[in-house]
N, C-alpha and C positions, 0 to 999 in steps of 0.2 A: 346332843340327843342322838340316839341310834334307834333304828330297828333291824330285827330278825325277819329276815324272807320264809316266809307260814311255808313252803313248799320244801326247800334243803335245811332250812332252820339256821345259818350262818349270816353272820352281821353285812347289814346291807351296806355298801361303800357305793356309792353312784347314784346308777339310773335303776329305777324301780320305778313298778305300775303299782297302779292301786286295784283288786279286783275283790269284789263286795265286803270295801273297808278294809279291806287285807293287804300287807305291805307282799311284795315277789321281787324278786331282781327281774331285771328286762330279761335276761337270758333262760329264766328259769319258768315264765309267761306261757308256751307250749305243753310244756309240761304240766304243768299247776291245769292247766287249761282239759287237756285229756284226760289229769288223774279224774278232776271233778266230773266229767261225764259218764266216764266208767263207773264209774262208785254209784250215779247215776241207776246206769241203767243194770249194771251187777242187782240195786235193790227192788229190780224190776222184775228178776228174773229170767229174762232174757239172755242171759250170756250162760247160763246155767250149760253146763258141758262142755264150756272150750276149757284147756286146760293152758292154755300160753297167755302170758299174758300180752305181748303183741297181738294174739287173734281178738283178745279182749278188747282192747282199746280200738283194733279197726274197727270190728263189729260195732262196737258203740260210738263210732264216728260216724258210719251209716249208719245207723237208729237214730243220731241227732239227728243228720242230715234229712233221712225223711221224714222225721216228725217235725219238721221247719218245715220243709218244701207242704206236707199237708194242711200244716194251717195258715202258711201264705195264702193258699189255695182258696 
């Protein structure tokens, strides 16, 4: 049996996570991880005018982070 890491799409050999049902290779787990928050918060609106997409993925790493720290709160 094989599977394909949802993230680079290439046949997984190893160690892979599972993230909501989803096969990723271990190394590929950050990434997969950031894409999904940005995509996130891009359908938010919120990122609307940066144009890099490094400033995109920061920014949407703080808007995760404080909308966690908020509803910890």
């Amino acid at each position: 049996m094989t599977f394909t890491c949802e993230h680079c799409e290439k046949p997984i050999q190893g160690v892979a996570a599972i993230h909501n049902g989803k096969f990723i290779h271990h190394r590929c787990t950050k990434d997969y991880t950031q894409a999904q928050i940005t995509e996130k918060w891009i359908a938010s609106g919120l990122l609307d005018g940066l144009t890099d997409t490094e400033g995109k993925i920061n920014m949407a790493s703080l808007l995760e982070g404080k909308a966690r720290q908020l509803i910890n709160e």
